[in-house]
N, C-alpha and C positions, 0 to 999 in steps of 0.2 A: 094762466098757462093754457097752452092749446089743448083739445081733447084727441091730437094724438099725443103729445108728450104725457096728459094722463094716462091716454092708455101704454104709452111706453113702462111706464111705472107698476104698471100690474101685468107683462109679459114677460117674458124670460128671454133675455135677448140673447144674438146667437153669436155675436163676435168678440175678440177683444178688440178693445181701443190701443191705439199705439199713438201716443203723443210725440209731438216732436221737437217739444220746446224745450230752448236751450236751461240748462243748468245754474243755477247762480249759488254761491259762497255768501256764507253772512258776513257782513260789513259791506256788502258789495251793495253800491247806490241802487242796482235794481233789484234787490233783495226785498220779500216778500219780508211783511210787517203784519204783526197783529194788527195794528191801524190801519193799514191795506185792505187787509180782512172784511176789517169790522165796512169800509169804502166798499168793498165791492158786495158785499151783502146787502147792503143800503138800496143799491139799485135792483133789488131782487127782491126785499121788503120791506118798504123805505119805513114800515111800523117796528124796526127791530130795537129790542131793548140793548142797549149798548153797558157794560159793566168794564170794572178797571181789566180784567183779564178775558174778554169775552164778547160774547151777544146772542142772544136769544131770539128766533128769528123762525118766518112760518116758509113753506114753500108747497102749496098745495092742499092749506089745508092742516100739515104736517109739524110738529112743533120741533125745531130743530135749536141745535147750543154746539156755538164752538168756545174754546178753552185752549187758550195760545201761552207758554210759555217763552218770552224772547230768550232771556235766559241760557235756558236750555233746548234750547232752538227746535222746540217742539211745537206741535197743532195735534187740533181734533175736532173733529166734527159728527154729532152724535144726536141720537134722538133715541129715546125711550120705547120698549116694547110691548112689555110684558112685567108684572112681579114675578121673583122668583118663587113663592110660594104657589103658586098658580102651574108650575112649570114640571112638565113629565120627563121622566127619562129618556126615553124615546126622542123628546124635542131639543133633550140637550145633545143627547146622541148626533142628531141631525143640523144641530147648527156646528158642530164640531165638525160632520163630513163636509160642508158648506164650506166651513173655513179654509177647509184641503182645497177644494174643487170648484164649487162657483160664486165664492163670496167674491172672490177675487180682492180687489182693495179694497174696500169697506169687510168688516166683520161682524159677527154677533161676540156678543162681551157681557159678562156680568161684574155689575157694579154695585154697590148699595141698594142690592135687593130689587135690582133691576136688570131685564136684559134689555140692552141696548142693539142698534146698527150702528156703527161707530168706523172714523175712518182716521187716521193716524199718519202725519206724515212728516219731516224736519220742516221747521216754517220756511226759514230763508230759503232754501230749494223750489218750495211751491210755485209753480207759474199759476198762473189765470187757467188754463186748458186744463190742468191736474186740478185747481179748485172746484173748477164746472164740473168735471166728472167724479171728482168725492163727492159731491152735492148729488150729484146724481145716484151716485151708487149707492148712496147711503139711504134717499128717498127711497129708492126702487128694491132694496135689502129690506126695507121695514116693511114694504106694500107685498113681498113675497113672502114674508114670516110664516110659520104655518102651513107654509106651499110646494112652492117650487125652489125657497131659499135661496135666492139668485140676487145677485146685484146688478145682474141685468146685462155683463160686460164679455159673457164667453157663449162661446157657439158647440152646440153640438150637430147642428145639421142647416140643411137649406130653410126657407121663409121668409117675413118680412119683418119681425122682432127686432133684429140689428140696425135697418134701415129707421124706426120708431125711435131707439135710444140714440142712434147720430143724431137725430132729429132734437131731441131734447139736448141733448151735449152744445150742437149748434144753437139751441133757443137761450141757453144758460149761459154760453160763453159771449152771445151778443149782449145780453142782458147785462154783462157784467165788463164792458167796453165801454169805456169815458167818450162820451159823444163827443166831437171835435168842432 
C-alpha cells in the first residue's frame, strides 16, 4: 500500500463518496457472492485465510474478517479494536456520536467483549466500489479509534484529506479488478 493511502488512513477525510454503481437483486447472475468476496480479497491479500462463511485477511498491516451470510443475504466486514473491559464511558459516548456523524458506513460495535470497526451491508447488492470503500472505511475507522473517530468519508471543510481517501478508494478498487 502506498504512503499516501497510509496516510489516508490516519486523516479524517473531508467528503462523502457517492457511488454510482448499479444495484443488483439476489439470484441475479451479477449478484455479489460470498465467493466473490472471498476473489476479490485474494488480490488484496492473496495470504487470506479462507473459511466456509468467511475470511480473514490483512490490509496494512491491519487484521480484518469478513462473515457472509448468503442466506440471509447479509455481509460484514470488521476488525477488532479494543476490549471492552479496557473501555471508558466517555469513549463509548464518542463512538456513539461517531455513529450519528462521521462513522458514516463503517461503525463502532460491540461484540464479545470487543469493540469492533465493522461494516454491514446486503451481500447481493454489494458492487466492487461499495466493497473498496467498506475496506476502506472500516481500515481508516479503526486507525481513528481514539481520535478523530472518522471513517474517513465526510467533509467538514476545505484541504487535501478527501483527495488522500479517493486516492486509496482508486488503489483498492484497481486492486480488486480481474486483470484482462
Amino acid at each position: 500500500m502506498s504512503a499516501i493511502a497510509r496516510l489516508c488512513l490516519t486523516t479524517l477525510c473531508l467528503t462523502l463518496l457517492v457511488s454510482a454503481s448499479p444495484v443488483t437483486a439476489q439470484g441475479d447472475p451479477a449478484a455479489m457472492t460470498g465467493e466473490r468476496l472471498q476473489q476479490l480479497i485474494q488480490r488484496i491479500d492473496p495470504q487470506l485465510e479462507i473459511s466456509v462463511n468467511g475470511a480473514r485477511f490483512s490490509i496494512d498491516e491491519r487484521e480484518l474478517y469478513l462473515v457472509y451470510d448468503q442466506s440471509a443475504n447479509r455481509m460484514r466486514v470488521m476488525t477488532p479494536l479494543a476490549r471492552t473491559d479496557a473501555l471508558k464511558p466517555e469513549e463509548l459516548t464518542r463512538m456513539l456520536q461517531a455513529n450519528f456523524d462521521s462513522a458514516l458506513d463503517a461503525r463502532y460495535a460491540i461484540a464479545n467483549e470487543v469493540v469492533w470497526s465493522v461494516y454491514i451491508h446486503p451481500l447481493a447488492e454489494l458492487t466492487e466500489t461499495q466493497f473498496a470503500s467498506a475496506l476502506a472505511q472500516v481500515v481508516t475507522a479503526a486507525a481513528t479509534y481514539g481520535g478523530s473517530y472518522s471513517s474517513g468519508a465526510l467533509i467538514y471543510g476545505g484541504g487535501d484529506s478527501n483527495e488522500l481517501h479517493e486516492e486509496l478508494i482508486r488503489e483498492l478498487e484497481k486492486r480488486l479488478r480481474v486483470e484482462a
